[in-house]
N, C-alpha and C positions, 0 to 999 in steps of 0.2 A: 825547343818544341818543334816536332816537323808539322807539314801542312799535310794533309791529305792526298796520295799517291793519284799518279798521273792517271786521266781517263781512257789516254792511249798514248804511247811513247814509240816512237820509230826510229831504232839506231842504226845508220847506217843500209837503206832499207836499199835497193835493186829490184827492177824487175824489164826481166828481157822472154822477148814474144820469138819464136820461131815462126816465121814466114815463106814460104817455098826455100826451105832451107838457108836461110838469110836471119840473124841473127839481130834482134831490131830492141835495143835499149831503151826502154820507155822512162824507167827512172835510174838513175845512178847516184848510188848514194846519200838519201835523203835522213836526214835526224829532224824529228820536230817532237815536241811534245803540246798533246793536247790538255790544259789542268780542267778541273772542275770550274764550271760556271765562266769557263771560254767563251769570247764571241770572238770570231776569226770569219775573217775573208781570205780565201783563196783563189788568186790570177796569177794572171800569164796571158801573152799569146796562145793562140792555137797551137796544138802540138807540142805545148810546153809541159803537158806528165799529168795534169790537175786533174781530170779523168780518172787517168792510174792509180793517183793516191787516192781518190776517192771512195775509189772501190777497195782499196785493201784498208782504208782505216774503216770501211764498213764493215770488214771480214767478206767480200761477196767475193775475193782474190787473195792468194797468199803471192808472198814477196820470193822474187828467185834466190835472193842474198838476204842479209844482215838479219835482224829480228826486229818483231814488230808486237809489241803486246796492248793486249786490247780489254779491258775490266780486269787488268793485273793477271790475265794466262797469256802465253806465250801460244800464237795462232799457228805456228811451226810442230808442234805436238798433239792440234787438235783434229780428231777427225771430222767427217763431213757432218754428221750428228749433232759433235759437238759446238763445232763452228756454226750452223743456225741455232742451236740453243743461244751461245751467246750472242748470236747477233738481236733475238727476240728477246733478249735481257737484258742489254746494254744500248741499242742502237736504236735510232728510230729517224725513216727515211724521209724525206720531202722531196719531189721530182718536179723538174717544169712540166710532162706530160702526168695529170693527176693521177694516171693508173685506177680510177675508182670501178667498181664491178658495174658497169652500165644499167642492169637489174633487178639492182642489189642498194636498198636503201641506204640514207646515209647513217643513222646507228648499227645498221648491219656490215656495212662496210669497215664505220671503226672497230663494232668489235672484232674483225675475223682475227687479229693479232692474238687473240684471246684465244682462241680456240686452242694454238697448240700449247698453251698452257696448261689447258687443263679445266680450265674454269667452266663454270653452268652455264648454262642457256640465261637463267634470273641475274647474275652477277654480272654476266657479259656486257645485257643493254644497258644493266644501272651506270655501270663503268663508264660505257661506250656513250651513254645519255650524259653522266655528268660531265665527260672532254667536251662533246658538242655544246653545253652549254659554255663551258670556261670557254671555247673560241666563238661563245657569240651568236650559236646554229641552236641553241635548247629549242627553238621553234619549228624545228624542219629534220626530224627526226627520222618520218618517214616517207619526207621527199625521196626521189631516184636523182642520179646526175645530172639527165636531160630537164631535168624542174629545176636545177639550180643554175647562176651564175656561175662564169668561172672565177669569181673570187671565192665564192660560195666552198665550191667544190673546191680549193685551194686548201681554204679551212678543213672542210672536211679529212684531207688529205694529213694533216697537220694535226686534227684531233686524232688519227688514227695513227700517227707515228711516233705519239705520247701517252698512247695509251696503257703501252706498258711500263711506263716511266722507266725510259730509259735516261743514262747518264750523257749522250749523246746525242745528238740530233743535226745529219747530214742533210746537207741541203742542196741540191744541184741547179741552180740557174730557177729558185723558186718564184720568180714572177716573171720568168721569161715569154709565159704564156697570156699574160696579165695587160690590160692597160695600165696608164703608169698612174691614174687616183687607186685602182683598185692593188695595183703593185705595192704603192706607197702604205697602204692598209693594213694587208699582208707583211709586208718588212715591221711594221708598226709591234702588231701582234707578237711576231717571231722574238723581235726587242724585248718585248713583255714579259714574254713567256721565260726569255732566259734572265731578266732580272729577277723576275720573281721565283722562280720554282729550281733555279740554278743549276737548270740542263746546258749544258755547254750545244753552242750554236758552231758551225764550220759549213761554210757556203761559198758552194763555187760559183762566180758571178764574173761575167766579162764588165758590167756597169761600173764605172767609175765609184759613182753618188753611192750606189749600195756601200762597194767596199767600202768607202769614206766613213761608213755609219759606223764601223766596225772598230773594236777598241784594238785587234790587232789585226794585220794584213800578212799573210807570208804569199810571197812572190816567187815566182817559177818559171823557168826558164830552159829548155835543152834538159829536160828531166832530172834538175838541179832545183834545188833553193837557191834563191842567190839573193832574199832579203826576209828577213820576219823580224818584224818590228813593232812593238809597242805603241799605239798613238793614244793620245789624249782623247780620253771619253768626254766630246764636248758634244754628239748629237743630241737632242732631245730627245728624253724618251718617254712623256704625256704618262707614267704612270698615276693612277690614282692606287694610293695607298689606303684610299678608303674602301677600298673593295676587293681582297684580296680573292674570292673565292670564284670570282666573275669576270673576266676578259674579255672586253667586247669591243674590237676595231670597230674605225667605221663603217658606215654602211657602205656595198659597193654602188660606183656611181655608172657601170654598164647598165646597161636593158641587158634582161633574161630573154633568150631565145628558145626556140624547140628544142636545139641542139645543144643548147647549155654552153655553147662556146662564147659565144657574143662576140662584139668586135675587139679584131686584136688576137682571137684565139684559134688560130689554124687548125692547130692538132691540140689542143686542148679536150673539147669535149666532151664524153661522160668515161674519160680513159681509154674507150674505142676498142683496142685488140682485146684486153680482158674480158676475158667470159665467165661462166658460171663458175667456172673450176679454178679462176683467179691466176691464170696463168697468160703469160704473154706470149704469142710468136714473137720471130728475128725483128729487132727493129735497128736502121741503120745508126751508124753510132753518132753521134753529135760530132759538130764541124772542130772543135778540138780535142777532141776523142784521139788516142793514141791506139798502135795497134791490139788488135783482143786476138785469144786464141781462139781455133774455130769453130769450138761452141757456142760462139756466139756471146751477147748477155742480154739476151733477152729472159730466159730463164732467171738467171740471176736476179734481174731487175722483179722482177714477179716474187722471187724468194725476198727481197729485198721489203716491197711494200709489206709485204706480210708479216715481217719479222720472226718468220720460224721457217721458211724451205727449208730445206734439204739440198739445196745446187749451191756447190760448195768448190 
């Protein structure tokens, strides 16, 4: 009897950036397979590809070489169209910068993933209402970002990259913006969420203790694998099994500010560049960010929280 095909598989994958005519290999050759109901850490050094692969097992990037399939299509066939359809079907994003619409409540935030589905105006909030409750916010529905915490608006971020139930859930440096009670919270939940509802977790984290938590680790190096390994689920993970319908980390231990950043959260905020239109300007790419072509990915990142752009 076979198990249930892979959530994303990458054979052999490449991918090389043109730079003033300079020819700049970001990953070489990478195979990994992500299964259902995965919790994976992904590190490396800076400049070690983690970035790279981040983005193409989002779909926000296709591979120069090898094949890379993502909800069982092959992203090498898919056009731009198609490529945010399934990213809004299968993926769902978490960012250290929360990306939330600054003026734009928090169940209006999580539904907008909704919108390019297709779904109602009634369906949307009920949807968008019930995630906020399972992460713990059913109270703060129609707070904005600057009324909440930044664990707050973490959550938030989190209910709205699950609200399409996706089979995945990418996570980039998610409590990077966090103190570390309200980190630990956060990681707490993420835990939860993929015990129970068995969305596969993959998080890029410089944090030791994070990866540590993780039942597997793949390790990167010079835009190589060069370890993915298996560890012993021995972290705690406080589920109550008595309560399957309801998820509710702890409370955050910051003071809420005006700014919703609170201490610890520089650029955190209420998302900041996103404006009405949910779109981001350029923003510089993270200190292990490999090189991007010169589109940029700020757009990408914007198609990304959303789950349905079109920047492909």
């Amino acid at each position: 009897m076979t198990g249930p095909p892979p959530a994303i598989e990458a054979v052999d994958v490449s991918r090389t950036y043109q730079l003033d005519g300079v020819s700049v290999e970001a990953l070489r050759g990478v195979s990994l397979t992500v299964r259902p109901g995965d919790h994976v850490a992904l590190v490396g050094p800076s400049g070690s590809g983690k970035s790279t692969l981040m983005h193409l097992l989002g779909g926000l990037d296709r591979p120069s070489g090898g094949r890379l399939v993502i909800g069982g299509r092959d992203v090498s066939v898919l056009s731009p169209p198609e490529m945010a359809t399934l990213r809004n079907e299968t993926i769902g994003f978490v960012f250290q910068a929360f990306h939330l619409l600054p003026r734009t409540s928090a169940v209006e935030n999580v539904a907008l993933p909704l919108v390019y589905r297709g779904v109602s105006a009634r369906q949307r909030r009920e949807r968008a209402a019930a995630m906020l409750g399972r992460v713990g916010l059913g109270h703060r529905l129609d707070h904005r970002p600057n009324q909440m915490s930044g664990g707050e608006q973490q959550r938030v971020a989190i209910a709205r990259a699950l609200v399409t139930e996706p089979t995945v859930l990418l996570a980039d440096e998610p409590t990077g913006n966090l103190d570390s009670v309200t980190g630990a919270a956060v990681l707490e939940l993420l835990e939860q969420l993929n015990a129970e509802s068995g969305v596969a977790l993959v998080m890029v984290t410089h944090d030791q203790e994070v990866a540590a938590r993780a039942q597997r680790r793949i390790t990167m190096r010079d835009g190589v694998v060069v370890a993915d390994s298996d560890a012993p689920h021995d972290r705690p993970l406080s589920v109550d099994h008595g309560r399957p319908e309801t998820l509710v980390p702890a409370p955050s231990a910051e003071p809420r500010s005006v700014s919703g950043s609170g201490p610890g959260h520089p650029s955190g905020g209420s998302g900041g560049a996103a404006g009405a239109t949910g779109r981001l300007p350029h923003r510089p790419a993270p200190a292990d960010a490999t090189p991007t072509p010169a589109s940029g990915r700020g757009a990408d990142d914007a198609d990304a929280v959303t789950n349905g752009g079109s920047g492909s």
